[in-house]
C-alpha positions as CSV (number, residue, x, y, z in Angstrom):
1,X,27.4,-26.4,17.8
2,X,25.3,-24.3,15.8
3,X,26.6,-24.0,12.8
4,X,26.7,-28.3,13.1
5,X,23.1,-27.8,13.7
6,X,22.5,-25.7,10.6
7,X,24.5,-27.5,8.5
8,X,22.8,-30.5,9.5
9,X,19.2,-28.7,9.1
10,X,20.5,-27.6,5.3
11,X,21.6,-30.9,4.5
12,X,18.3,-32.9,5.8
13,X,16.2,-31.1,4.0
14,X,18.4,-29.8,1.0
15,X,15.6,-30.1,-1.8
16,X,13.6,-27.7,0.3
17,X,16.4,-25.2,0.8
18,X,17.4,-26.0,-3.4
19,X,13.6,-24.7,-4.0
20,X,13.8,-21.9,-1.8
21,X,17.5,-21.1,-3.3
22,X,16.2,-18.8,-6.2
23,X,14.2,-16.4,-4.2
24,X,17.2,-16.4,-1.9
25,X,18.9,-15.0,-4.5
26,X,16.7,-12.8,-5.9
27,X,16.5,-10.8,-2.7
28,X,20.1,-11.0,-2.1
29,X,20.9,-9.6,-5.5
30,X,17.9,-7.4,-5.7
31,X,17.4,-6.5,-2.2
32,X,20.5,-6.2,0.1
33,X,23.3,-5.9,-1.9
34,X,21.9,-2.1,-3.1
35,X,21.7,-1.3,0.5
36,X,25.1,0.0,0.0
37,X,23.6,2.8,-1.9
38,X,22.6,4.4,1.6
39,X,25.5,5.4,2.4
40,X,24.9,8.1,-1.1
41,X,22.7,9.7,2.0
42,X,25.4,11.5,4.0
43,X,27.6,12.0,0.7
44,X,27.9,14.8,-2.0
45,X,27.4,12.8,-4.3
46,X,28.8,13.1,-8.0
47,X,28.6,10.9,-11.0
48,X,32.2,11.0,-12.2
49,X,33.3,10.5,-9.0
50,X,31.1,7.4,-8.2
51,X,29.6,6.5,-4.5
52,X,33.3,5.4,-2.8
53,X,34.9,9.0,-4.6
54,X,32.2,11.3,-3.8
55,X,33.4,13.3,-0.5
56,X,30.9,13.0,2.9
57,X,28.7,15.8,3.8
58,X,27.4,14.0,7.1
59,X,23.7,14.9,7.7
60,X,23.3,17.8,4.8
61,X,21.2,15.8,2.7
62,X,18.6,15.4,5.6
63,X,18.8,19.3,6.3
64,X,17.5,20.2,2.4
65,X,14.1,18.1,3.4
66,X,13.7,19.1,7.0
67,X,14.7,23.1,6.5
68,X,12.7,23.1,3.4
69,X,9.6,24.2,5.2
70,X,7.1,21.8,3.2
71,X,8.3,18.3,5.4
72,X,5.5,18.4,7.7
73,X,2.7,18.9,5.1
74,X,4.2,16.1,2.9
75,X,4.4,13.7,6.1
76,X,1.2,14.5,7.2
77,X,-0.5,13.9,3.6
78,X,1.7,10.9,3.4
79,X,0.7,9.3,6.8
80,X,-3.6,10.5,6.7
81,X,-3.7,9.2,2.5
82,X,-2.1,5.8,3.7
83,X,-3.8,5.3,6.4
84,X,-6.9,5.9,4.7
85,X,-5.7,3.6,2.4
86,X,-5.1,0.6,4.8
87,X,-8.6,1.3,6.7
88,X,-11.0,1.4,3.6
89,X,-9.2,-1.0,1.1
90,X,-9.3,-3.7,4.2
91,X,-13.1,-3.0,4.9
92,X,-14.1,-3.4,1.3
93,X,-11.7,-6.4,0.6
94,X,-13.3,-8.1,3.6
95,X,-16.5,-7.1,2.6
96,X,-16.7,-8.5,-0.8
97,X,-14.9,-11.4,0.1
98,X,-17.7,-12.3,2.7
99,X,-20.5,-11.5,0.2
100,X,-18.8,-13.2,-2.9
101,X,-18.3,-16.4,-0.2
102,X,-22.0,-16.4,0.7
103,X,-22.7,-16.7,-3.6
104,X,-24.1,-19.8,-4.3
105,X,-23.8,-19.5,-7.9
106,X,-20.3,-20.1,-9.5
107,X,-21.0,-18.6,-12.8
108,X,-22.1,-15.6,-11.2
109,X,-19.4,-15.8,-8.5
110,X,-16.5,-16.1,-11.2
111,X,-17.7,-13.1,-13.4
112,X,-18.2,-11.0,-10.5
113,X,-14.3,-11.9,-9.5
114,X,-13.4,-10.7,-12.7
115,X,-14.7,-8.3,-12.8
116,X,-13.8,-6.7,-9.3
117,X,-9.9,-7.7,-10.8
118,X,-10.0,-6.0,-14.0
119,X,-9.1,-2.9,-12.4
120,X,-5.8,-4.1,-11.1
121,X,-4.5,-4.6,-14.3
122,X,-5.2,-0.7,-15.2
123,X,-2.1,1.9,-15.0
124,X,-3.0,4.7,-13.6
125,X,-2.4,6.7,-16.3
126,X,-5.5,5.2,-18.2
127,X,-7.2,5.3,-14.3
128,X,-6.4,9.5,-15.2
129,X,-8.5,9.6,-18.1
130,X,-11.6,8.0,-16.6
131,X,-11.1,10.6,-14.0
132,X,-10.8,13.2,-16.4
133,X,-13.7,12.0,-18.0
134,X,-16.3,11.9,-15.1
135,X,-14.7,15.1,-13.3
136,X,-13.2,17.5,-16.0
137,X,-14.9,21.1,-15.4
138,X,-16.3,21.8,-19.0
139,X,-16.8,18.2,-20.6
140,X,-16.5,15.9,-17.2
141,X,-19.7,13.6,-16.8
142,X,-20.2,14.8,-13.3
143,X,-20.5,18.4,-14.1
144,X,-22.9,17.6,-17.1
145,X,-25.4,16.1,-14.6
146,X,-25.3,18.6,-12.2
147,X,-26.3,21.2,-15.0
148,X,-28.9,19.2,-16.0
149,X,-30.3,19.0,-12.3
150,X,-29.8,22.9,-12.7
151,X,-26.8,22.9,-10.6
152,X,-23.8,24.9,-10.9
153,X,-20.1,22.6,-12.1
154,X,-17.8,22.0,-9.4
155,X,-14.2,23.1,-10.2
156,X,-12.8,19.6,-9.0
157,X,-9.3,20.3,-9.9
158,X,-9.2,23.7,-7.7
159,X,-10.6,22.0,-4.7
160,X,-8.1,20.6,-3.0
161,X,-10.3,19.2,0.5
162,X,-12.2,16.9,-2.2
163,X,-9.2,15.2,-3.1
164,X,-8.0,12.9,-0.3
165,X,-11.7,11.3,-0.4
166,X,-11.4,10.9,-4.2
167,X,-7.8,9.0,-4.0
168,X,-9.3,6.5,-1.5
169,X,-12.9,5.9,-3.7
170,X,-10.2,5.3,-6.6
171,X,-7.3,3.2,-4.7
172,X,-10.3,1.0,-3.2
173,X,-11.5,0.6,-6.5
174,X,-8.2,-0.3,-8.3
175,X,-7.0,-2.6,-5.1
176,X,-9.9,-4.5,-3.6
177,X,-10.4,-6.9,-6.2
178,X,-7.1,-8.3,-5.6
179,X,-7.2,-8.7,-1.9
180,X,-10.4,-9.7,-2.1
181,X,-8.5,-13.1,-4.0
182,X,-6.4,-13.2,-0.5
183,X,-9.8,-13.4,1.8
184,X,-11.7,-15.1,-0.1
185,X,-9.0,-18.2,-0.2
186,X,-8.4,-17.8,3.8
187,X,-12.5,-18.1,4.3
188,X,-12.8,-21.2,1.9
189,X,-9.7,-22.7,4.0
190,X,-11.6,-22.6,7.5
191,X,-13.3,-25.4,8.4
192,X,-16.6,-26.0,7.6
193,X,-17.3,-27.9,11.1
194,X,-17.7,-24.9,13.0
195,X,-20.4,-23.5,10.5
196,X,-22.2,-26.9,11.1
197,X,-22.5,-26.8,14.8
198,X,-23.6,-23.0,14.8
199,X,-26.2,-23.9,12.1
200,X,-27.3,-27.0,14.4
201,X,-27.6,-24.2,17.1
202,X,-29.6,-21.7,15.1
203,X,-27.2,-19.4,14.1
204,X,-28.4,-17.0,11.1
205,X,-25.8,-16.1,8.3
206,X,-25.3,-12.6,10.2
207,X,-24.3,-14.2,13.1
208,X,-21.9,-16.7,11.7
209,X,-20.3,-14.2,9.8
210,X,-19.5,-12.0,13.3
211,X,-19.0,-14.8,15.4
212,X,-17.2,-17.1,13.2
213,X,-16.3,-15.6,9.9
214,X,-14.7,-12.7,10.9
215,X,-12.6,-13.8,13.8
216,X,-10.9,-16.5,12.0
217,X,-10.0,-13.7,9.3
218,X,-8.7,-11.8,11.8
219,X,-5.5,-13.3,11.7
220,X,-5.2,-12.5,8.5
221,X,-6.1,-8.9,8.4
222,X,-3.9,-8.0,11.4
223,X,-0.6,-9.5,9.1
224,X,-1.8,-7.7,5.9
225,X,-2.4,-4.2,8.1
226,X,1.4,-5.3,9.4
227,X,2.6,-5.4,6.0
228,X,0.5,-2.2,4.8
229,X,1.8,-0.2,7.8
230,X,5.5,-1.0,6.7
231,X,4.8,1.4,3.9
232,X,2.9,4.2,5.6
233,X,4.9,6.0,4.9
234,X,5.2,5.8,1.2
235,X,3.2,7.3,-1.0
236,X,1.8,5.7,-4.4
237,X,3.4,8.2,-7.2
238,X,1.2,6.1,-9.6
239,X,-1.8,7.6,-8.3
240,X,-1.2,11.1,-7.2
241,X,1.6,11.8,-9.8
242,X,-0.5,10.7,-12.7
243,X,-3.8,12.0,-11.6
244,X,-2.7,15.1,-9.7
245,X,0.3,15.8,-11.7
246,X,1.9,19.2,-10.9
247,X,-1.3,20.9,-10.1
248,X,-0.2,23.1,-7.6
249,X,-3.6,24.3,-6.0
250,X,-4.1,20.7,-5.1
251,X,-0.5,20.4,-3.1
252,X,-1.7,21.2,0.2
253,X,-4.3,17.7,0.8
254,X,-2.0,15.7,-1.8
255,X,1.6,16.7,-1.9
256,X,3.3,13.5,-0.8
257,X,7.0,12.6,0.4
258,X,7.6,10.6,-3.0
259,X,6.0,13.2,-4.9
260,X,7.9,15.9,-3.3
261,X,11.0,14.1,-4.1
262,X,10.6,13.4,-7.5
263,X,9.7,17.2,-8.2
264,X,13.1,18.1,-6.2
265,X,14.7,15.5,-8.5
266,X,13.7,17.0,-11.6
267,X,14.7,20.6,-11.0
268,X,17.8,19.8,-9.2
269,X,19.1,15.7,-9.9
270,X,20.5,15.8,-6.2
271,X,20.1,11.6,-5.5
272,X,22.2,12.3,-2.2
273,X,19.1,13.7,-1.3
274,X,16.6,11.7,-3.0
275,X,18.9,8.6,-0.8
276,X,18.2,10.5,2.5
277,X,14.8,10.8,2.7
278,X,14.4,7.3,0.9
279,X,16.4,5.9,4.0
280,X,14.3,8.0,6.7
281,X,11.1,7.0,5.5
282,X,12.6,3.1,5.4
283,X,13.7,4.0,9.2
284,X,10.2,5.2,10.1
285,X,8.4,2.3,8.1
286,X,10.6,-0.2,10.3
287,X,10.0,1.2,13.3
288,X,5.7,1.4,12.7
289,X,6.6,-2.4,12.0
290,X,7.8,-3.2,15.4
291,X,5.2,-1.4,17.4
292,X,2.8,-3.0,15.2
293,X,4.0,-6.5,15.3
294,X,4.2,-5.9,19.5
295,X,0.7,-4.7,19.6
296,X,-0.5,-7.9,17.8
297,X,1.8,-9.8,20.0
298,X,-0.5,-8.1,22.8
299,X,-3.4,-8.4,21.7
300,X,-3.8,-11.5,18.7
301,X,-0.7,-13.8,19.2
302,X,-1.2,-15.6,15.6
303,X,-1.6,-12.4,13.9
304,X,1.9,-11.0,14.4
305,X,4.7,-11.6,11.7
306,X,7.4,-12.6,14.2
């Protein structure tokens, strides 16, 4: 009866299903077919003798991460950075958006868009050399105005309890100009009614922006924090591999799981256990999805995803 019902579904509306058919395939091919690399987790895994050849070695691959000594420190950096992340990217996306709504003047409001966006299109290899610019000990922009206010240089890349504040200044500056796209097209979308009637009953700007304004985005922001938590737990190589590098004496506050990895990956090519952690932090990801999505479902119905 259900398999009548979907076949009748597909074939009622099959020019919506033919639209939706190349994304279906994308994520198929792209997606879930190379989940059958995770099974390369609890192998010894060899080249020449392919995934199916390569003999099992149960939870070994696990063991290498969790004996090595350096799991929790990565974790923890990996879960404070991210949060971070979610916490100050959404308050300044939601910020601007809000201010660039209350902008009467398009010419103004357009330019100031583009210029927020810019940044997005930046790798963060040229992000590195601005940093390198404004912080570098000897030449580094900073550290020239701080001598001319008769102040001694700080050694910025020696300090590693700077560093987790610096990542979030520069991932809220790369990011918010695109989410701030997202917000600002849910604000212009709400109805303009209820903006009339709290006008009518004396409502300043302040106050339609708290009572109105920002509960109708809160939808919103609860499915985007959803989607950001999903990922908690993996750090941006991008950023810390191509400004941090492989300065050591900044490990400790910026050592992430992905960056860990791809350091193990270099010196020793093990991908069985490259797979492994790959697949826990996928595991833990999923899970922080879930209690998130039920704590939504508790507490803002039409923000959860499902």
């Amino acid at each position: 009866m259900k398999r009548d019902t979907f076949l009748s579904e597909v074939s009622r509306h099959k020019f919506i299903y033919l639209l939706a058919l190349p994304g279906i395939v994308f994520f198929l091919v792209f997606s879930y077919l190379p989940m059958f690399g995770i099974v390369i987790a609890f192998k010894d895994f060899q080249m020449g003798k392919g995934i199916l050849g390569s003999p099992w070695n149960g939870f070994k691959n696990f063991e290498f991460f969790f004996s090595s000594g350096d799991a929790w420190k990565v974790t923890r950096n990996t879960i404070f950075l991210n949060s971070m992340f979610i916490v100050f990217i959404t308050f300044f996306q939601v910020f601007f958006a809000i201010l660039l709504n209350e902008v009467r003047n398009s010419l103004f409001k357009r330019i100031t868009q583009s210029i927020m966006f810019l940044p997005y299109f930046m790798s963060w290899i040229i992000v590195s050399v601005i940093v390198m610019g404004f912080l570098g000990s000897d030449t580094g922009a900073v550290n020239k105005a701080l001598n001319s206010l008769g102040h001694e240089g700080i050694a910025w890349f020696s300090s590693p309890k700077l560093w987790p504040a610096i990542l979030v200044v520069l991932n809220a500056w790369k990011w918010s100009g695109y989410g701030v796209i997202i917000f600002l097209a849910t604000i212009v979308g709400f109805d303009i009614s209820f903006y009339e009637a709290a006008i009518i009953d004396g409502a300043g700007k302040l106050q339609q922006i708290f009572h109105i304004t920002l509960p109708l985005l809160k939808p919103t922001i609860i499915i985007l924090t959803i989607l950001a938590v999903g990922k908690i737990f993996y750090g941006d190589v991008g950023l810390i591999y191509g400004i941090i590098g492989d300065n050591a004496m900044l490990f400790s506050t910026t050592d992430v799981i992905d960056t860990y990895v791809l350091r193990a990956l270099r010196t020793s090519a093990d991908l069985g256990m490259s797979t492994a952690i790959g697949l826990w932090q996928s595991v833990m990801g999923f899970i922080l999805v879930l209690i998130s999505n039920k704590l939504a479902n508790k507490y803002e119905n039409e923000g959860a995803l499902f």
